[in-house]
C-alpha positions as CSV (number, residue, x, y, z in Angstrom):
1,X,79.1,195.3,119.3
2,X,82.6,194.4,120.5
3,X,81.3,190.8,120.9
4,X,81.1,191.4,116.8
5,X,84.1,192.6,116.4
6,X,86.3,189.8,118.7
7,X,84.3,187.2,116.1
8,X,86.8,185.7,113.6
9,X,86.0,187.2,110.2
10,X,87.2,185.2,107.2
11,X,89.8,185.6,106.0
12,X,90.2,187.7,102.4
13,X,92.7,185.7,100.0
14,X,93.7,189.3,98.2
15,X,94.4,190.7,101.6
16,X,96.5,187.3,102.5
17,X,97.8,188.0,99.3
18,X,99.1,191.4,100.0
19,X,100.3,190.5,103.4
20,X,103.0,188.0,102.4
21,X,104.1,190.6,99.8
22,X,104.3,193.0,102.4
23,X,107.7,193.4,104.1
24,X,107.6,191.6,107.3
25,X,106.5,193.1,110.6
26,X,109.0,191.3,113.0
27,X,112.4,189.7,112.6
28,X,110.9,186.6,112.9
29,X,108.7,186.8,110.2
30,X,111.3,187.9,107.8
31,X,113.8,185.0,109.2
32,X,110.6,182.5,108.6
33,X,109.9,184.4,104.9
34,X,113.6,184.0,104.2
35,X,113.7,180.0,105.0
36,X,110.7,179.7,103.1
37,X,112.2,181.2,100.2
38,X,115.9,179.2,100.2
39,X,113.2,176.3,100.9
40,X,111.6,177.0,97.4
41,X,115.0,177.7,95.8
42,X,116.3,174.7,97.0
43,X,113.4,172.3,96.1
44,X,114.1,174.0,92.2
45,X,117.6,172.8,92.4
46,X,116.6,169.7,93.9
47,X,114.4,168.7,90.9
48,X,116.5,170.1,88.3
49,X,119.1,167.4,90.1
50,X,116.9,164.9,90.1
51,X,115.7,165.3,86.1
52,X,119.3,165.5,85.9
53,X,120.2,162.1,87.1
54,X,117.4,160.4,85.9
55,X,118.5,161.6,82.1
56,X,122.2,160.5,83.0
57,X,120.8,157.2,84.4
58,X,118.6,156.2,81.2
59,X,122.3,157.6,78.9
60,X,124.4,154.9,80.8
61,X,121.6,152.6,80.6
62,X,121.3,153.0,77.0
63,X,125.2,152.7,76.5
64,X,125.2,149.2,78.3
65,X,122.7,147.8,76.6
66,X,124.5,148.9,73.1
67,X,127.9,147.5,74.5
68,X,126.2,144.5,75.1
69,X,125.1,144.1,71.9
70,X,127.9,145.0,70.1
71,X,129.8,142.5,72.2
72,X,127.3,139.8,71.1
73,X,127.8,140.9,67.6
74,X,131.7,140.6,67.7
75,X,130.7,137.2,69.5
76,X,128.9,136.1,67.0
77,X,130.6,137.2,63.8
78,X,134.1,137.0,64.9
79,X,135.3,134.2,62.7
80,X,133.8,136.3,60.0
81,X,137.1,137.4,58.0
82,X,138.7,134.4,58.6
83,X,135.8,132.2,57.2
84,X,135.8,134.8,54.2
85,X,139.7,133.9,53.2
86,X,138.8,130.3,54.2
87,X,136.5,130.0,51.0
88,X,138.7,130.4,48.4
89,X,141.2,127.5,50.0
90,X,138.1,125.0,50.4
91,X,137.2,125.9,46.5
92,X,141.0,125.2,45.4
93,X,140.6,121.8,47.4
94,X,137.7,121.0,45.7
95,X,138.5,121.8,42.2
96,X,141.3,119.8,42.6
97,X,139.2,116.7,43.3
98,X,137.0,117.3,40.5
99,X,140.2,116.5,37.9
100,X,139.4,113.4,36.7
101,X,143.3,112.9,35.4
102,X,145.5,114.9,37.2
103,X,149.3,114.5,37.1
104,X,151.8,114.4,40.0
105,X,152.8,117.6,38.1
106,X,150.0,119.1,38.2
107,X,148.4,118.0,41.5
108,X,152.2,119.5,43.5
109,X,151.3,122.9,40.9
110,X,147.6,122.5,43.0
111,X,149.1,122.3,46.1
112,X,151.6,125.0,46.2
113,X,148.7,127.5,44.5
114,X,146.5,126.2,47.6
115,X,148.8,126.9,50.2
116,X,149.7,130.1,49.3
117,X,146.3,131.3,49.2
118,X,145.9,129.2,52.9
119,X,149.3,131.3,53.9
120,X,147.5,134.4,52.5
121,X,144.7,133.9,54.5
122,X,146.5,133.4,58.0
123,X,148.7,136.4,57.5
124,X,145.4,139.0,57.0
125,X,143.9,137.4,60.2
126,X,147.1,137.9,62.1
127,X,147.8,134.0,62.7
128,X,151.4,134.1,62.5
129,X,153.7,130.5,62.3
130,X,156.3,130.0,65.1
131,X,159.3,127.9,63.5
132,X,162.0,128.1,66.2
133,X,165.4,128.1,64.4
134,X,167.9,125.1,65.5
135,X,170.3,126.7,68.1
136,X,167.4,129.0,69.5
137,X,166.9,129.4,73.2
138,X,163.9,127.1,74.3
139,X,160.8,130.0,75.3
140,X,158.5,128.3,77.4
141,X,155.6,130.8,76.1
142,X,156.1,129.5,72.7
143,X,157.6,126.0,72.6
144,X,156.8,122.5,73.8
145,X,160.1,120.3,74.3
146,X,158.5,117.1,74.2
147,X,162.1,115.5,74.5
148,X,164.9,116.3,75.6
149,X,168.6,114.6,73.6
150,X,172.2,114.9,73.9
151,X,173.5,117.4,71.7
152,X,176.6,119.6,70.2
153,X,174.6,122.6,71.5
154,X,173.6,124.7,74.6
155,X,171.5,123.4,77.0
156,X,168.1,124.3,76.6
157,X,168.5,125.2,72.9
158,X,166.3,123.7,70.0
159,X,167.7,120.9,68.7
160,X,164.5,120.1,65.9
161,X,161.5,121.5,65.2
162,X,158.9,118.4,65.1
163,X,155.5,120.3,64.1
164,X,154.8,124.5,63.9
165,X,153.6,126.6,66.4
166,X,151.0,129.3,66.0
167,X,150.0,132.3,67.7
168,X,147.0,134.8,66.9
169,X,148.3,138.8,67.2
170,X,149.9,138.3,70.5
171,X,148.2,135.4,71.8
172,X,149.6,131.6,71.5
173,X,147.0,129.6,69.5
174,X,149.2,126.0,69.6
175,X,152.9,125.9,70.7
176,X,155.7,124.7,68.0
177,X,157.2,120.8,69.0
178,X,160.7,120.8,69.6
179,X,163.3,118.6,70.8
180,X,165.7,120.4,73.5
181,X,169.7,120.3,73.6
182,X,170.1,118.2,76.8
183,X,172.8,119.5,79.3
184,X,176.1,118.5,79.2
């Protein structure tokens, strides 16, 4: 009979149950219950983290790919205004060689009207002239001395303005031509 009883019975899942719900016996047992626990706790918090990043990841991902295509956008429309004030100045133009008479009257009348709506345009796109006055300190950033003459003036001062400059907001688009005061 005792050789029955030193058999290994199987093992009963509610009484397993009931012994892991049941306070420990020995200290180690309730140190290994307690690691098991923080274990648990911490693989939560771990996948909370990871869903977490993975959401973040896909948000940043999804931002890029929108900044990307708003940069292509701006890319691609960019002259867009510009062409849009453009229009009316090419139509002017072309009016103006369909008059099968015109007078010198009438064609300087023409003109004016067309650059004043080409002077219209450049100012709502920000392209701004650069006409140095005579007597103004040469600015490298801005103006082109493509000679340099003996004058009544300073040194390095503009002496004559050969052709405009232009810049776009801040940014030089073509530099004005100008003669420089030579040094005395």
């Amino acid at each position: 009979m005792q050789d029955q009883e030193n058999q290994a019975v199987p093992p009963n899942p509610e009484a397993a149950a009931a012994a892991a719900s049941a306070p420990p016996s020995t200290p180690e047992q309730a140190a290994q219950s307690s690691l098991e626990q923080q274990l648990a706790e911490t693989e939560a918090k771990l996948a909370e983290m990871h869903d977490a990043f993975m959401r973040a990841k896909a948000e940043g991902e999804n931002i890029r790919r929108r900044a990307q295509e708003d940069v292509a956008k701006a890319h691609k429309f960019a002259v867009e205004s510009f062409a849009e004030a453009m229009v009316p100045v090419k139509d002017s133009l072309e009016m103006a060689l369909k008059v099968e008479t015109p007078t010198v009257e009438s064609l300087k009348e023409g003109v004016e009207m067309t650059l004043k709506q080409l002077s219209s345009a450049f100012e709502r796109n920000r392209l701004i002239a650069i006409e140095p006055a005579q007597g103004e300190k040469l600015d490298p950033n801005k103006h082109q001395a493509v000679a340099v003459v003996p004058a009544e003036q300073e040194a390095n001062t503009v002496v004559a303005v050969l052709q405009k400059g232009y810049m776009i907001a801040d940014r030089l688009l073509r530099p004005a031509i100008v003669t420089a005061a030579q040094a005395k």
